[in-house]
C-alpha positions as CSV (number, residue, x, y, z in Angstrom):
1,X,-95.9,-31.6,35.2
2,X,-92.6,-30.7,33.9
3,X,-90.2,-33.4,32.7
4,X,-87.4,-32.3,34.2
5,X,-89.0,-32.4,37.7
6,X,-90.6,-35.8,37.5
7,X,-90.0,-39.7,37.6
8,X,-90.9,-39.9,34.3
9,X,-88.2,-41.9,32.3
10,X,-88.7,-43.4,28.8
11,X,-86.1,-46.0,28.2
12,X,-85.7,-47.0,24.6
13,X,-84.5,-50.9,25.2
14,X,-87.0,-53.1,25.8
15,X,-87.0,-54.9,29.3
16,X,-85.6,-58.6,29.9
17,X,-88.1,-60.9,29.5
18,X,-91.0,-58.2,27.9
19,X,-92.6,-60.7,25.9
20,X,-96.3,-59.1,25.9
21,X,-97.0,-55.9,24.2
22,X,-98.6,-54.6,27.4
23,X,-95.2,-55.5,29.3
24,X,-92.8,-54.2,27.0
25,X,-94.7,-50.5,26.1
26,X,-95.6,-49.9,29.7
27,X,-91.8,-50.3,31.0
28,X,-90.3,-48.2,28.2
29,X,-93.6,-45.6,28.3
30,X,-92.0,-45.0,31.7
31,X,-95.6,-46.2,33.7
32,X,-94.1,-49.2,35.6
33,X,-91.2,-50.8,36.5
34,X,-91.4,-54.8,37.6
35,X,-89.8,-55.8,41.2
36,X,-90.3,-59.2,40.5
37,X,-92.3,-61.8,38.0
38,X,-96.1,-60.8,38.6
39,X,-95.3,-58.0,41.0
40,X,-95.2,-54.6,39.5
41,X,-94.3,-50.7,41.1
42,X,-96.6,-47.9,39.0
43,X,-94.7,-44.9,38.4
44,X,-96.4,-40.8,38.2
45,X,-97.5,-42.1,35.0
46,X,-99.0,-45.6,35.9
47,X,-101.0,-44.4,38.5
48,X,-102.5,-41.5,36.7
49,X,-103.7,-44.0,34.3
50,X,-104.9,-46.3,37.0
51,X,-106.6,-43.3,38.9
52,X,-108.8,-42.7,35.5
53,X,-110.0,-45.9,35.1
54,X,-110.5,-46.1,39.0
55,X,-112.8,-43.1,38.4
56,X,-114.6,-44.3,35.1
57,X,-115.4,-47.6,37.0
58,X,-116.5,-45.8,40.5
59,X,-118.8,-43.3,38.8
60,X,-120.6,-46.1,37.1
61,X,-120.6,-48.2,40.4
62,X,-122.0,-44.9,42.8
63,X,-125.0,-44.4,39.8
64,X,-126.4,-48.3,40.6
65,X,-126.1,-47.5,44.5
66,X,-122.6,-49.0,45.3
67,X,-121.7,-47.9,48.4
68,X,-117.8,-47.5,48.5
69,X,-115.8,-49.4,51.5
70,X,-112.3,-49.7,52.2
71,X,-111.3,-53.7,53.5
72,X,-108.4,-55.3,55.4
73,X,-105.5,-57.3,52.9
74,X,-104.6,-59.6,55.9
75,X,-107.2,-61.5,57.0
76,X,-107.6,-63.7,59.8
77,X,-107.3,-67.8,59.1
78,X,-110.6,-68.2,60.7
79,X,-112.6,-66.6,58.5
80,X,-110.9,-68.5,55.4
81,X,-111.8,-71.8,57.6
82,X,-115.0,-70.9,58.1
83,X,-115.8,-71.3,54.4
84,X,-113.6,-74.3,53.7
85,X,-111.2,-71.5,51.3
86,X,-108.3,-72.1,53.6
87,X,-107.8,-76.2,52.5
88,X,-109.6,-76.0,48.7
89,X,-107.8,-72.3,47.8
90,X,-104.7,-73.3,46.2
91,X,-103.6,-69.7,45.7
92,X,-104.3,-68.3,48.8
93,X,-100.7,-67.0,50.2
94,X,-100.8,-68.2,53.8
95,X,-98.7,-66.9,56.7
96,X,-98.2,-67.4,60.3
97,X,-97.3,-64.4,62.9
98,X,-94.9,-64.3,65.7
99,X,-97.8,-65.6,67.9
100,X,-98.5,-68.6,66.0
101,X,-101.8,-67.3,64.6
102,X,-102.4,-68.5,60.8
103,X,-103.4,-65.3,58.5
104,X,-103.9,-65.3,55.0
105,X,-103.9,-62.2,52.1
106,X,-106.6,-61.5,50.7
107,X,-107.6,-63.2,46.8
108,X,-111.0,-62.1,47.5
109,X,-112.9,-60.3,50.0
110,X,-116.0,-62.9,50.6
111,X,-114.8,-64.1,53.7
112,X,-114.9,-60.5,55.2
113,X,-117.5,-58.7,53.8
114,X,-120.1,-61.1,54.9
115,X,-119.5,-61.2,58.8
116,X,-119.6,-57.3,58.1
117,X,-122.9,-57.5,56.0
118,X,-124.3,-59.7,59.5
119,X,-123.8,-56.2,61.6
120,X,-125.7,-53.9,58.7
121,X,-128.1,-55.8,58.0
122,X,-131.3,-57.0,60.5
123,X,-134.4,-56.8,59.1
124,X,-135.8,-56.5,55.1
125,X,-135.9,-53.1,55.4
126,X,-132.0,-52.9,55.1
127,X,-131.8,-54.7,52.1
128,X,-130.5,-54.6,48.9
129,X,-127.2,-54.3,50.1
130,X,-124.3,-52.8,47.8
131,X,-121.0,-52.8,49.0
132,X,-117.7,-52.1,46.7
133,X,-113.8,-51.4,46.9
134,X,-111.3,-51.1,44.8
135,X,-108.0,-52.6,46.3
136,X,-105.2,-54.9,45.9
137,X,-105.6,-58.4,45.6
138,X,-102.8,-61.4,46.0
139,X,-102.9,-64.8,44.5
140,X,-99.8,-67.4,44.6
141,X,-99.5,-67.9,40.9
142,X,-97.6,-70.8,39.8
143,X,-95.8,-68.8,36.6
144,X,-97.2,-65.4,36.5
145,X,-97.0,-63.8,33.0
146,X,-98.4,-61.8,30.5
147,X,-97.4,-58.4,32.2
148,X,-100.1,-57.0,34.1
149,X,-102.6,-59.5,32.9
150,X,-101.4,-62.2,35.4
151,X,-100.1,-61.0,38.1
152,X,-99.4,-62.4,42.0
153,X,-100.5,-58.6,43.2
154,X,-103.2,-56.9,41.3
155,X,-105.8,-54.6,41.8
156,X,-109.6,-54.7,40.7
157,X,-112.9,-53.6,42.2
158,X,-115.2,-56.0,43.9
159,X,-118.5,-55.1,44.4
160,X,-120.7,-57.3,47.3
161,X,-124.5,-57.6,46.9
162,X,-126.8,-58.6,49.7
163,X,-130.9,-59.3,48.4
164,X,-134.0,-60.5,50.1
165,X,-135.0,-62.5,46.8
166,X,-133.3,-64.1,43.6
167,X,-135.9,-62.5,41.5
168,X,-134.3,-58.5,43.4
169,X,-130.7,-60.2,42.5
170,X,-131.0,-60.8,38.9
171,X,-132.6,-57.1,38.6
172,X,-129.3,-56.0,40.1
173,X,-127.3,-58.2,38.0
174,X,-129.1,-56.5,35.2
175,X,-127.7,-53.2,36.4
176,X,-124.6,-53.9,37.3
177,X,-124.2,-55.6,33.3
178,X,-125.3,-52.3,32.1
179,X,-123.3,-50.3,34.4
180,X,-120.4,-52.3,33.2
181,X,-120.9,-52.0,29.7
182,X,-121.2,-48.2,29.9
183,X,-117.6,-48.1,32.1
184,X,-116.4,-50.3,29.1
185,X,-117.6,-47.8,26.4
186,X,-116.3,-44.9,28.2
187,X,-112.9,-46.6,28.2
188,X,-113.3,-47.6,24.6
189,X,-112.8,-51.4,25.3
190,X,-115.6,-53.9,23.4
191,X,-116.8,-56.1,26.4
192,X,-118.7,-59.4,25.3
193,X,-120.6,-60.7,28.1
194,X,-119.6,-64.5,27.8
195,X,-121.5,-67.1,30.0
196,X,-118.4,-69.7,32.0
197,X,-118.6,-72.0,34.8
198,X,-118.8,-70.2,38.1
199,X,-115.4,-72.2,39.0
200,X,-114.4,-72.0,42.7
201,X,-116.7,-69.2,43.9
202,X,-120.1,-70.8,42.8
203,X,-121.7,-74.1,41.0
204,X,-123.8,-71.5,38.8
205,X,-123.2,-70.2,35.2
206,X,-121.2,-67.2,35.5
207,X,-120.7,-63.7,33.6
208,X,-117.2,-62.9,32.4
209,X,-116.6,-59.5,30.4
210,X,-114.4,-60.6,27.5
211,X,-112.3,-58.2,25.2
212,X,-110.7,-60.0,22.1
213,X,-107.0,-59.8,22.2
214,X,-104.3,-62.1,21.5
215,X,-102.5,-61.2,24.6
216,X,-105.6,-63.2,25.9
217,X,-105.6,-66.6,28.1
218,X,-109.8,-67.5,27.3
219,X,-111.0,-69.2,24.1
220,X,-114.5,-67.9,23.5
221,X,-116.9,-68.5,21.0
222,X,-119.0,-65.7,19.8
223,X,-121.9,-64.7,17.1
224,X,-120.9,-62.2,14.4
225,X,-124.6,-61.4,14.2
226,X,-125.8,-61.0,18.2
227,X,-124.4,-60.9,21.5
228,X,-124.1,-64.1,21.7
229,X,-120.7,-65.0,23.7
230,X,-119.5,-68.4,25.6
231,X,-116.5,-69.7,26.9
232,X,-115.3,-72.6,25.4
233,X,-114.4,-74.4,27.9
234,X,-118.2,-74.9,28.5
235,X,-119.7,-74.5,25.4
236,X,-121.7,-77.8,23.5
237,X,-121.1,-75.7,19.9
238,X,-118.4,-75.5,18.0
239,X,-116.7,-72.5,15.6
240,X,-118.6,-71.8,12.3
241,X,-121.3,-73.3,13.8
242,X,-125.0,-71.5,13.3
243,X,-125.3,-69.3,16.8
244,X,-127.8,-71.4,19.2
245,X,-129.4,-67.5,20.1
246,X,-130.3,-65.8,17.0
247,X,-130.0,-68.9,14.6
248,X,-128.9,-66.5,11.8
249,X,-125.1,-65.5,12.6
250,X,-122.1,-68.0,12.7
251,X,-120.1,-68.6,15.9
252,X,-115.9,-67.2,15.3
253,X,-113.7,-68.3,17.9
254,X,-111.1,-66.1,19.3
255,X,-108.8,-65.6,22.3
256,X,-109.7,-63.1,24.8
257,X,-108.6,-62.0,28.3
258,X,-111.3,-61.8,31.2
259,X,-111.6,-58.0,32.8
260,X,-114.7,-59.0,34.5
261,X,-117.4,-61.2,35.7
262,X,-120.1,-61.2,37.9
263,X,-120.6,-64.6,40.1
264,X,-124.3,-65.7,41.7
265,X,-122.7,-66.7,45.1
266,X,-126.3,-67.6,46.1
267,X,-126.7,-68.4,49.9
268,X,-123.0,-70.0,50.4
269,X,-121.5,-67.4,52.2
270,X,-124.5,-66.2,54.3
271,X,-124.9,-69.8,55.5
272,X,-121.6,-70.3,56.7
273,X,-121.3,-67.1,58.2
274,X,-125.2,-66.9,59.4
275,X,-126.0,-64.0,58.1
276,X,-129.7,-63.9,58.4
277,X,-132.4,-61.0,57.6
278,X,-136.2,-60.4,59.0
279,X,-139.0,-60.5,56.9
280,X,-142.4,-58.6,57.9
281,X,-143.6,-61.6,59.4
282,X,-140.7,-61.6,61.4
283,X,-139.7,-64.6,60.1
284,X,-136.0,-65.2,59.3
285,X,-133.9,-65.8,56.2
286,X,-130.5,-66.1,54.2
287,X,-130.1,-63.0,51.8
288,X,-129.0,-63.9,48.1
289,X,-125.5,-62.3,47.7
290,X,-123.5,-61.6,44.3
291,X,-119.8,-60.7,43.7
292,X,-119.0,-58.4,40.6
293,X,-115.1,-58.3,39.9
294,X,-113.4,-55.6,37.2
295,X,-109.7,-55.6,37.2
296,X,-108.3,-52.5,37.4
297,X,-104.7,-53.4,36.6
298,X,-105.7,-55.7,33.9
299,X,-107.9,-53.3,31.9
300,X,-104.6,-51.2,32.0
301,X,-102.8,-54.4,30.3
302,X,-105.7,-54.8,27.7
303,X,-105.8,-50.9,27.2
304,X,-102.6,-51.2,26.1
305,X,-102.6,-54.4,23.7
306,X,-105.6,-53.2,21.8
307,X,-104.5,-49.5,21.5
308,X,-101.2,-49.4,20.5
309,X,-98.4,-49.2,17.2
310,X,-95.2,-49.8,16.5
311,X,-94.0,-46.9,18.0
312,X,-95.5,-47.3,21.6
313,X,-98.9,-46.9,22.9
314,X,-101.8,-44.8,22.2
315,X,-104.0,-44.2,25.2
316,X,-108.0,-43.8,24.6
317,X,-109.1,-40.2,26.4
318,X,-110.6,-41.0,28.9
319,X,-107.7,-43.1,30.6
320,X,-104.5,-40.8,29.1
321,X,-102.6,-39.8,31.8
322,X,-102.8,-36.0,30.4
323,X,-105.0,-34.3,27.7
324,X,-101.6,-32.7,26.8
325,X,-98.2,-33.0,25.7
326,X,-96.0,-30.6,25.6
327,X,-93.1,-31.2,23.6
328,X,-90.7,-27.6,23.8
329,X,-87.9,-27.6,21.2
330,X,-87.1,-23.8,22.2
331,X,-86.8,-24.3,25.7
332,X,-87.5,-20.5,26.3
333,X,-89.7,-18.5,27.2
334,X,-93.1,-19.3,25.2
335,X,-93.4,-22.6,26.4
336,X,-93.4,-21.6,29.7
337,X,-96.3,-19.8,28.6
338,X,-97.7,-21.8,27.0
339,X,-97.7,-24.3,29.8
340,X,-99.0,-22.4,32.7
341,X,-101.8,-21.0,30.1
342,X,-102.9,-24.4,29.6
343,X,-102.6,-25.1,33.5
344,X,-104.9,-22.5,34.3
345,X,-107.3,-23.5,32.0
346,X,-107.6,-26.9,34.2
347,X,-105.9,-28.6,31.1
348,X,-103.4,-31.8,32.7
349,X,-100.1,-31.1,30.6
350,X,-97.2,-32.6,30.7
351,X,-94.4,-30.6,29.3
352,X,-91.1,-31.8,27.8
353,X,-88.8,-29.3,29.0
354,X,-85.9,-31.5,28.9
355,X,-82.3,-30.6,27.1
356,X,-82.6,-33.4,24.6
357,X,-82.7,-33.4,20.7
358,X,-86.4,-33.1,19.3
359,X,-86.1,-36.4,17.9
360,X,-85.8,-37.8,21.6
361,X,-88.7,-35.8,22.3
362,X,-90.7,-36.9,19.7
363,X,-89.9,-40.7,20.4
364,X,-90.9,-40.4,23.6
365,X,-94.0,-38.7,22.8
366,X,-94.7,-41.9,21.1
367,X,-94.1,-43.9,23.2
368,X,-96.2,-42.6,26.2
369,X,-99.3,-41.9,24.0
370,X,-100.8,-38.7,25.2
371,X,-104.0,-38.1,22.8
372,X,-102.9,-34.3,21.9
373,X,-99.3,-32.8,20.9
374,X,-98.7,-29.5,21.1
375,X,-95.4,-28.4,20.0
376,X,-93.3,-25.3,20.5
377,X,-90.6,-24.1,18.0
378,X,-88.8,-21.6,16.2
379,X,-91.6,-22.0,12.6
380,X,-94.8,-21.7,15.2
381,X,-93.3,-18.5,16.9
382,X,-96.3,-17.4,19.4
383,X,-98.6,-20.1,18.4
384,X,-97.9,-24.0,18.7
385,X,-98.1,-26.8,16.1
386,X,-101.3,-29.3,17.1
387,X,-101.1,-32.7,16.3
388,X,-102.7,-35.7,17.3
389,X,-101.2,-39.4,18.8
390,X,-102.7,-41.1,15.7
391,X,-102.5,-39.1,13.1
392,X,-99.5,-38.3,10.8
393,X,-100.3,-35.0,10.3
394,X,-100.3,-31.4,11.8
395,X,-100.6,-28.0,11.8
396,X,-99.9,-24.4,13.2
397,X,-102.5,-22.8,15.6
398,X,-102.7,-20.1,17.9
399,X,-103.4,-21.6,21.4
400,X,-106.1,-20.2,22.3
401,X,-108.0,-22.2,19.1
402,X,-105.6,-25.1,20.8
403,X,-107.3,-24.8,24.0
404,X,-110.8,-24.9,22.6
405,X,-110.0,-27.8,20.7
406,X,-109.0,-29.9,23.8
407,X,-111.4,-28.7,25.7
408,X,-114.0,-30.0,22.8
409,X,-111.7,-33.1,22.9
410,X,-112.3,-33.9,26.4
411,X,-115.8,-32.8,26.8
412,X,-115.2,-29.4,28.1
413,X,-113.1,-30.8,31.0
């Protein structure tokens, strides 16, 4: 992508009201632009870096035998009533048609995946049941803040299970916590798996996938010897206590914003809708079902507090928008070249081909975070000067030793 030819526009003052890190970097970086408090537009940029995380999170979900659906954002009131959401949901936005008929937006997708779960599924035979999506979600926050972390629109994926026993769900749940812990490698993010209340979706201990950062809303307590994690809003222990697990670490407390969590919904939402399977007696039952939420938006936000300096943001590889940046101080001929080289090697550039000082350039550069500089000047005649986002600094190579290099970075691509 070429600069000049793009909606990509660094801005060097910091927006009104950027109080979080994620906020501020992502709006001058040039990846979003707010419309209005907790409702955000992603630029090129913004959605390149959601489309990779999208894509580290689907590939783990396909592997355990998610089957990938696409679900309605307006639902019908009915189906909201049916569970008792539409009176005890205070964030469910509510709205009423020309007709008169009551509709709501979806905060979850419960209340319409199980009336579709009632046509697939008929006998055991049909069961587990893994469906998942990854869409947009809408809650009526009171005071929406923290930049992408809280938002009234949002995305995430919500996987749906459907089992014949609890024993076949908690083998799941086992495979979906690994699954997720994988995805959360992959992204380099340090998930602890902290037990919570299940709040409004189930009476049951739940699983939340914490990552430490003081951009965070959660207080957890965890051990500095095991996995050990628990929110503290439930927790009987207290910080610097021994951990209750492994009974040799101590228990630090730290803030820490949820990215996911996995929910027993047991046989709620089956009941109400009557969703009901055949066993080989042909006798019938309720299926166990689980929900399994990873916010797609709000791993963007915590990418961006944990991975970051003062001079803007510095993306891990596997979420970077592009392997490359191009940052042309010429503007002639060989970075031309040089670009559409890199292009046919399958490498995603982006190429600062602008008229600006290289200072400008350079900032910039910063500021969006790209893992790999190349840059082209007068000193690196026909080859280009390699550097990288974290490091200080560089040298001249020819490209082809520049292409092997990323293409080593980035796992041969």
């Amino acid at each position: 992508m070429k600069m000049t030819n793009s909606a990509i526009i660094p801005i060097r003052k910091p927006p009104k009201g950027g109080e979080t890190v994620n906020h501020r970097l992502l709006v001058q970086g040039g990846f979003v632009r707010q419309l209005m408090a907790g409702v955000y537009i992603y630029l090129p940029l913004g959605l390149r870096v959601l489309d990779k995380i999208r894509q580290v999170i689907r590939a783990e979900m396909n592997t355990i035998g998610g089957q990938e659906i696409l679900m309605p954002l307006l639902h019908p009131a009915k189906n909201w009533k049916t569970t008792g959401g539409w009176d005890n949901i205070d964030v469910l936005f509510k709205l009423k048609s020309r007709t008169g008929k009551d509709f709501a937006l979806g905060q979850s997708h419960e209340e319409i995946v199980t009336p579709l779960a009632k046509e697939l599924i008929r006998s055991y035979r049909d069961l587990p049941l893994a469906l998942y999506q990854i869409h947009w979600k809408f809650r009526d926050e009171l005071r929406s803040k923290s930049g992408l972390l809280r938002g009234r629109e949002f995305e995430m994926k919500d996987l749906y299970s459907f089992h014949a026993s609890q024993r076949d769900f908690e083998k799941f749940y086992k495979e979906v916590k690994n699954a997720y812990l994988k995805a959360f490698k992959k992204v380099e993010l340090e998930a602890k798996v902290t037990e919570a209340s299940g709040g409004g979706f189930s009476e049951k201990i739940s699983y939340e996938f914490m990552v430490t950062t003081d951009a965070g809303e959660d207080d957890i307590l965890y051990c500095d010897a095991c996995e050990f994690c628990i929110n503290l809003e439930i927790a009987k222990v207290k910080a610097g206590s021994t951990c209750p697990k492994c009974t040799q670490g101590k228990l630090n407390k730290a803030k820490a914003a949820e990215v996911g969590n996995i929910f027993d919904l047991g046989q709620k939402y089956v009941k109400d809708f009557g969703l009901e399977y055949r066993d080989e007696q042909g006798k019938a039952h309720y299926p166990i079902m689980g929900c399994y939420g990873w916010g797609t938006t709000r791993t963007m936000a915590v990418l961006v507090e944990k991975f970051h300096d003062d001079k803007g943001i510095i993306w891990p590889k596997s979420v970077s928008p592009y392997h490359v940046h191009l940052i042309d101080i010429n503007q002639g001929q060989q970075g031309e070249l040089i670009y559409n080289r890199l292009q046919n090697e399958n490498i995603e550039v982006l190429w600062d081909d602008r008229s600006k000082a290289a200072g400008v350039k350079f900032a910039d550069a910063d500021l969006i975070g790209i893992p790999v500089r190349l840059i082209v000047s007068e000193k690196t005649k026909t080859n280009v000067e390699w550097k990288r986002r974290m490091e200080t600094t560089s040298e001249i190579i020819d490209i082809s030793s520049s292409i092997d290099r990323i293409k080593q970075l980035y796992n041969q691509l």
